[in-house]
C-alpha positions in Angstrom: 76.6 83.8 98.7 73.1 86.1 98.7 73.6 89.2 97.4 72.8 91.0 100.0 75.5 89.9 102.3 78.5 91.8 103.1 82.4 90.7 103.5 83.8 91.0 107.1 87.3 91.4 108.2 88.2 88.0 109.8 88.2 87.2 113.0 90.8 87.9 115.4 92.3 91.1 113.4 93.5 94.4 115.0 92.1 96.6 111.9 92.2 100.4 111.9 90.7 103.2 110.5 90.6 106.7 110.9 91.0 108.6 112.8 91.8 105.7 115.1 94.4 105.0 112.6 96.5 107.8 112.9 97.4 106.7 116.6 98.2 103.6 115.3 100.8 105.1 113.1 102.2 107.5 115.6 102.8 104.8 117.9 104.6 102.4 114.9 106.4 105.4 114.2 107.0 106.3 117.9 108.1 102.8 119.1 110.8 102.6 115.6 112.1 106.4 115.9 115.2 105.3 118.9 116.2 102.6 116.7 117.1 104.9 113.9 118.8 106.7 116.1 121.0 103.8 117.6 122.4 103.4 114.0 119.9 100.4 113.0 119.2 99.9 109.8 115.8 99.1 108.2 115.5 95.3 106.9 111.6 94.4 105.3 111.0 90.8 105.7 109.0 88.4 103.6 105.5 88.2 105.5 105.7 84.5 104.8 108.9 81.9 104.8 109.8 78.0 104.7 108.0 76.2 107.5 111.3 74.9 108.7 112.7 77.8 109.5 110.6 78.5 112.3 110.6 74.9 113.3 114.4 75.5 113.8 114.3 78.7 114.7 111.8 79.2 117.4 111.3 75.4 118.5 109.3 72.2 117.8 108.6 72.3 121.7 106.9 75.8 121.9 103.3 76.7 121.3 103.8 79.0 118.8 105.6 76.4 116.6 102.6 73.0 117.8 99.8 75.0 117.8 99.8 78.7 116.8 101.5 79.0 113.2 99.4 79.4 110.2 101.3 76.5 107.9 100.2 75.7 104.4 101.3 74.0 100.7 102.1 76.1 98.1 101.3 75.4 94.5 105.1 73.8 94.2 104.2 71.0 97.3 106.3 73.4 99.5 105.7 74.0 103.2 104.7 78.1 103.7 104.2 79.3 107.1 103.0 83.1 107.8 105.5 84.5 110.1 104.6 84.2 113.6 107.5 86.3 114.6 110.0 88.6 113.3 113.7 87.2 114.5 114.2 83.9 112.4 113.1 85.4 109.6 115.8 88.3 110.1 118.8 85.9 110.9 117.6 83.8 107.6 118.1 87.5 106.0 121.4 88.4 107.2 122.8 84.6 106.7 121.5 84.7 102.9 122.6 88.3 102.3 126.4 87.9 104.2 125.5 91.3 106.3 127.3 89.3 109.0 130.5 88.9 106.7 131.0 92.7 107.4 130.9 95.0 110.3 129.4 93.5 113.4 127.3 94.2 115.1 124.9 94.2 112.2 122.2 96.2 113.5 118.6 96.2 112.1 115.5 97.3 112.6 112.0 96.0 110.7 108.1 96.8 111.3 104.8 94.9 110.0 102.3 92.3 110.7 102.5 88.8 112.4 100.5 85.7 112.3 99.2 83.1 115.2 96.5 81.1 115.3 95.1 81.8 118.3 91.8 82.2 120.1 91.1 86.0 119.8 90.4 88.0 123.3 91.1 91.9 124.1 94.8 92.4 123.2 95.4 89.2 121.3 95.2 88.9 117.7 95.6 86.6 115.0 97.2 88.9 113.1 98.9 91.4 115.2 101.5 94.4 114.6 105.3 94.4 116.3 108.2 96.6 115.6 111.3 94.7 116.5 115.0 95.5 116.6 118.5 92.8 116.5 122.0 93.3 116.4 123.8 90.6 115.6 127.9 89.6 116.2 129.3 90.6 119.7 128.1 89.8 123.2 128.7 92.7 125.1 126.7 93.4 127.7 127.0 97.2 126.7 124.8 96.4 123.6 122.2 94.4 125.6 121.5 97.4 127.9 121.3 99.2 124.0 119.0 97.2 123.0 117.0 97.4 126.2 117.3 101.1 126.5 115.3 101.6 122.5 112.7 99.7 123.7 112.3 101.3 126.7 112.8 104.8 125.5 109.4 103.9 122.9 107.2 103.5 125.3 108.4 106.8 127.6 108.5 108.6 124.2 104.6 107.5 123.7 103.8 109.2 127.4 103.3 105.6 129.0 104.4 105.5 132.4 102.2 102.7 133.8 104.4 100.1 132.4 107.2 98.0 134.6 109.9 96.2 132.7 111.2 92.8 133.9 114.7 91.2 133.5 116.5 88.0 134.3 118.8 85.8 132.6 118.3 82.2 131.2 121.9 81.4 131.4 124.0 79.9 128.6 124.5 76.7 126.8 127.2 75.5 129.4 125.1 76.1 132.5 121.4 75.3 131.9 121.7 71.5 131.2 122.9 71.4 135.1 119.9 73.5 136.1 117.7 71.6 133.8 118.4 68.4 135.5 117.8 70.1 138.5 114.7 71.6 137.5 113.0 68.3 136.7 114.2 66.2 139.5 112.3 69.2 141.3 109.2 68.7 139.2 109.5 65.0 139.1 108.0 64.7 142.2 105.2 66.8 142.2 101.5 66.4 141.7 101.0 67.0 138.3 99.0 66.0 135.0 99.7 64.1 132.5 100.2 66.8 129.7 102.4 69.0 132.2 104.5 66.0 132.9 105.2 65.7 129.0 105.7 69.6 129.0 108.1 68.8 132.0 109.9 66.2 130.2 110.5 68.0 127.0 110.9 71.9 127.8 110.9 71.8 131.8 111.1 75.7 131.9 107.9 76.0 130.8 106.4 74.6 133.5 107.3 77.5 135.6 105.0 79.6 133.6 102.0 77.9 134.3 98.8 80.2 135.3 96.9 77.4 137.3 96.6 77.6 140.8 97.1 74.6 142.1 100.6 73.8 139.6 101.9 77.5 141.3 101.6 76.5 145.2 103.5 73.3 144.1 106.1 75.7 142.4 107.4 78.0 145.2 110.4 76.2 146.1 111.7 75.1 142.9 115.1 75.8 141.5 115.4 79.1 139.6 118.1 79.6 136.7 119.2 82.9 138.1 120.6 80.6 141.3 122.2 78.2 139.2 123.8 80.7 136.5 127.9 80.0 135.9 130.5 82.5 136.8 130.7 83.9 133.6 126.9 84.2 132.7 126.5 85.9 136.1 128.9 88.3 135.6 127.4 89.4 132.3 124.0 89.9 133.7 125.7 91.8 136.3 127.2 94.5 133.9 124.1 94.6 131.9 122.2 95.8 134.8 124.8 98.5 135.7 125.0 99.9 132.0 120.8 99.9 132.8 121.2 101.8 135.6 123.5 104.0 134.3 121.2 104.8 131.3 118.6 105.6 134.1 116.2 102.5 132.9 114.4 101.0 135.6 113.7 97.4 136.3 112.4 94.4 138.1 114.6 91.6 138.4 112.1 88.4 137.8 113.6 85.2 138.2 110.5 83.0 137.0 110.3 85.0 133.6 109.8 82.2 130.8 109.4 83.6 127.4 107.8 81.9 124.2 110.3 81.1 122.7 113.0 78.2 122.9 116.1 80.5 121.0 116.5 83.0 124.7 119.8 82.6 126.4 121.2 84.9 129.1 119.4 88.6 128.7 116.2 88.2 128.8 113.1 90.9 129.6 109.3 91.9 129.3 107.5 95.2 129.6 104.5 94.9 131.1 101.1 96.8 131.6 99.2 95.9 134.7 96.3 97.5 132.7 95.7 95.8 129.9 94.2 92.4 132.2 95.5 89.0 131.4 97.5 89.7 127.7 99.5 92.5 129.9 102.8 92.3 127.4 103.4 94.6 125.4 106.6 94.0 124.4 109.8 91.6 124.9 112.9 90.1 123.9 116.3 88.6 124.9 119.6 87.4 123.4 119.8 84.8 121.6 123.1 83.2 121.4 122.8 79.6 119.4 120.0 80.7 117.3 122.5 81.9 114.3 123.9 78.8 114.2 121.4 76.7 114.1 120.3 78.1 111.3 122.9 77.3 109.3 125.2 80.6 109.9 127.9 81.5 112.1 128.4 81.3 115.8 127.5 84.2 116.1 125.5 85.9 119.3 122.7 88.2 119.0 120.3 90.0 121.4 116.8 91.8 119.9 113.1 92.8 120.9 109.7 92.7 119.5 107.1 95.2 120.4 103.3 95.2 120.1 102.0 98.1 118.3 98.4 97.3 119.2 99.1 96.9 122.8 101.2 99.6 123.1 98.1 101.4 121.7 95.8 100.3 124.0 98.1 101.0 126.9 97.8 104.4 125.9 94.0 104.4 125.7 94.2 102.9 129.3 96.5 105.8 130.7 94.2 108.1 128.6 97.0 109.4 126.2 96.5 110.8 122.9 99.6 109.4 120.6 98.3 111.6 117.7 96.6 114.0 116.2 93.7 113.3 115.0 93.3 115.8 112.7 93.4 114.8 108.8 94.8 118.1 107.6 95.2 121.6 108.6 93.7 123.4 105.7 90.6 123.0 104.2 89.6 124.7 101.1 85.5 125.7 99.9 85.2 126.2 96.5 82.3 128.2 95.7 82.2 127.8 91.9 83.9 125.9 89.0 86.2 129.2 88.8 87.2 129.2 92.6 87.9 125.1 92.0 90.2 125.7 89.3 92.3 128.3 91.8 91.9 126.4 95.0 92.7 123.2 93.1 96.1 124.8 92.8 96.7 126.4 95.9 96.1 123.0 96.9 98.9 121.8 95.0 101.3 124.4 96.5 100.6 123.9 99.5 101.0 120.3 100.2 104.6 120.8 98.0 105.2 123.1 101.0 104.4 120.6 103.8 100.9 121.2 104.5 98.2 119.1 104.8 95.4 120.2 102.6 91.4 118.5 101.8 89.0 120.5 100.0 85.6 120.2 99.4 84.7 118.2 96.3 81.4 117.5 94.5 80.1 121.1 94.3 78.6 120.8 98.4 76.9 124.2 99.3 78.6 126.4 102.0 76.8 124.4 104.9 77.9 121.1 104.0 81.2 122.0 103.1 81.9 124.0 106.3 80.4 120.6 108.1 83.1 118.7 106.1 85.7 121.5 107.8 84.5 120.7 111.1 85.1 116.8 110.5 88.3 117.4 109.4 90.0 118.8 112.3 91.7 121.5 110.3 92.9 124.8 111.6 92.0 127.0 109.2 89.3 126.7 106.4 89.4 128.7 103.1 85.9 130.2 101.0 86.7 131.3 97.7 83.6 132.3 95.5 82.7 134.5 92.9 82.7 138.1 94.4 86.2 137.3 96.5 87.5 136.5 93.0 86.6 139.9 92.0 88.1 141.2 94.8 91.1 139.3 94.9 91.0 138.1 98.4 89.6 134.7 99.8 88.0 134.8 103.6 90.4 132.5 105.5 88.5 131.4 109.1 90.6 130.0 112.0 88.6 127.2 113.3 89.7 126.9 117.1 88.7 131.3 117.3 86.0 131.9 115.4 88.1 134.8 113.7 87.4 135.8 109.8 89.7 137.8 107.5 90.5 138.5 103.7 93.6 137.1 102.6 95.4 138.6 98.7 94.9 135.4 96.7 98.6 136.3 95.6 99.7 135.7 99.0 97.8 133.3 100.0 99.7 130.3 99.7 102.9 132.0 101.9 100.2 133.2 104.5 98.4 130.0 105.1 102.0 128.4 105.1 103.0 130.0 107.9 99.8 130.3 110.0 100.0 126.2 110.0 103.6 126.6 111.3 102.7 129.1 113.8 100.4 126.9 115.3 102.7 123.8 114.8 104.9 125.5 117.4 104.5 124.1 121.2 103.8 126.9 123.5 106.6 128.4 125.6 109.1 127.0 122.6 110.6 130.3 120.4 109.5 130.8 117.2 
């Protein structure tokens, strides 16, 4: 390679840096937050696992598992995929570890990076963020409208209101081989391709799904699951939607819903943006009641959600929100001298033990530059210690939003500073 070329990040990565990075982490952080609060418990997840896992797990028939994963051999001849989604890996987790041996639900909650190989576009990565949530071991409807209710309650807590969520249910293992039949004697005799016949003959429900125009007009009358659902599976659906409206969570029913994945039975839901264009999800899930089991655990159910930390960040960009501050710290310290270093070096310290966010300027900058630097840094307040306020005691301590100057004792200035940042850390109209 010439030396004067320069490394990229690859293509098809959502990469951040600040101060665009900071939203980022508020909405991670924002999106996780309800979880911790239902009781969930933090799991952290290999970022890669056995091919055949998710060959089992999400199914040979889906395009994440034919065409999307990132598979390779590893040094031992073993099969290595990078995780294209967060649920298999999690039920591997709890199976290997017995969680599900103890109290159920088991209820857990895990955040990071995801893998598909697929043709990059605005809101569609190769490598993308998710927070996801899944409790594990009972099939109350109770828990689904949970579960639900988390996700939900990120987005709201975020400011997005410009977001719909959709529900259905995709029936259970004793009803949808019935509808199934149905489905494709329906689709049968239509006017389709050859690679959507073999779609229709292997996964039927997929078909649905399809975007094209001339596959849709042919799709108005066919059967929907939500029509064919048995007594029971009906039933549950019904009580999920009443603990929904109970919790005051609104929804669209949507009987054509098809997800990407093959494990979704009964419950199953989408939140989508209208504003984000043609990759409108931003988040999703269902339950998933023989996944466990095929996987080499117990029978037992399950219901979770994965959400999109980059598109919920761009769904804020589109509604114009501001998920964080972009400030890097509130205090910023100007040296004026190797003496005033040596003190500000550890009010530093004694600040930031105390909670408060603190840059200084380094390198020996003039006053100009380093004030420049304050400016940059979105602090509130910016400290100038040099020789003569040594002698005198005090450093000048200048609130950046007004303009207004004043000596502070350097023997209280640590306990002043402190509570200036808190003072303006309080929300207006909120006591102090």
């Amino acid at each position: 390679m010439a030396g004067s070329s320069t490394f990229q990040a690859p293509k098809g990565v959502a990469e951040y840096v600040p101060p665009d990075s900071n939203a980022w982490l508020a909405v991670r952080d924002a999106l996780s937050a309800p979880a911790r609060r239902a009781g969930y418990g933090y799991v952290e997840l290999p970022v890669f696992e056995d091919t055949g896992l998710f060959v089992r797990g999400v199914g040979e028939s889906t395009d994440v598992v034919s065409k999307e994963m990132y598979t390779f051999e590893d040094r031992g001849g073993r099969s290595i995929t990078l995780r294209p989604e967060g649920t298999a890996g999690v039920m591997r987790a709890v199976i290997e570890h017995g969680l599900d041996r103890g109290q159920l639900p088991v209820k857990l909650w895990y955040a990071g990076q995801f893998f598909r190989a697929e043709r990059p576009q605005a809101g569609r990565y190769r490598q993308f963020s998710q927070v996801g949530v899944e409790a594990i071991g009972t099939d109350d409807p109770a828990l689904d409208a949970e579960v639900v209710a988390i996700a939900d309650e990120g987005f709201r807590s975020l400011g997005l209101s410009g977001y719909r969520l959709e529900l259905t249910s995709l029936g259970c293992a004793q009803c949808r081989p019935a509808y199934r039949e149905r489905l494709q004697e329906f689709l049968s005799a239509l006017d389709l391709d050859e690679a959507t016949r073999a779609r229709a003959a292997l996964n039927p429900l997929r078909v649905l799904d399809d975007k094209r125009e001339e596959v849709r007009r042919q799709l108005v009358d066919a059967p929907l699951m939500l029509d064919n659902l048995c007594a029971e599976d009906a039933a549950h659906f019904s009580e999920v939607r009443v603990h929904l409206d109970a919790l005051g969570v609104g929804y669209d029913i949507n009987p054509r819903m098809v997800r990407g994945l093959d494990y979704y039975t009964r419950t199953t839901f989408e939140f989508v943006h209208p504003g984000l264009g043609a990759q409108s999800g931003i988040g999703g899930g269902g339950r998933y009641d023989g996944l466990m089991e095929s996987l080499g655990g117990q029978a037992l159910s399950g219901i979770g959600f994965g959400l999109g930390v980059d598109r919920a960040l761009l769904a804020c960009r589109v509604e114009g929100l501001m998920p964080a501050d972009e400030s890097r710290c509130d205090v910023y310290l100007v040296p004026l001298g190797a003496t005033a270093k040596a003190r500000l070096v550890t009010v530093a310290g004694a600040l930031r033990k105390g909670g408060v966010r603190v840059d200084m300027a380094y390198g020996d900058r003039g006053m100009k530059g380093a004030m420049k630097g304050a400016d940059r840094s979105g602090a509130a307040y910016a400290v100038v210690l040099g020789e003569r306020d040594l002698d005198a005691g005090s450093a000048q301590v200048k609130d950046l939003r007004s303009g207004e100057q004043a000596a502070v004792p350097l023997d209280s200035l640590t306990n002043h500073l402190t509570e200036a940042v808190a003072q303006a850390h309080v929300p207006q109209g909120e006591p102090q």
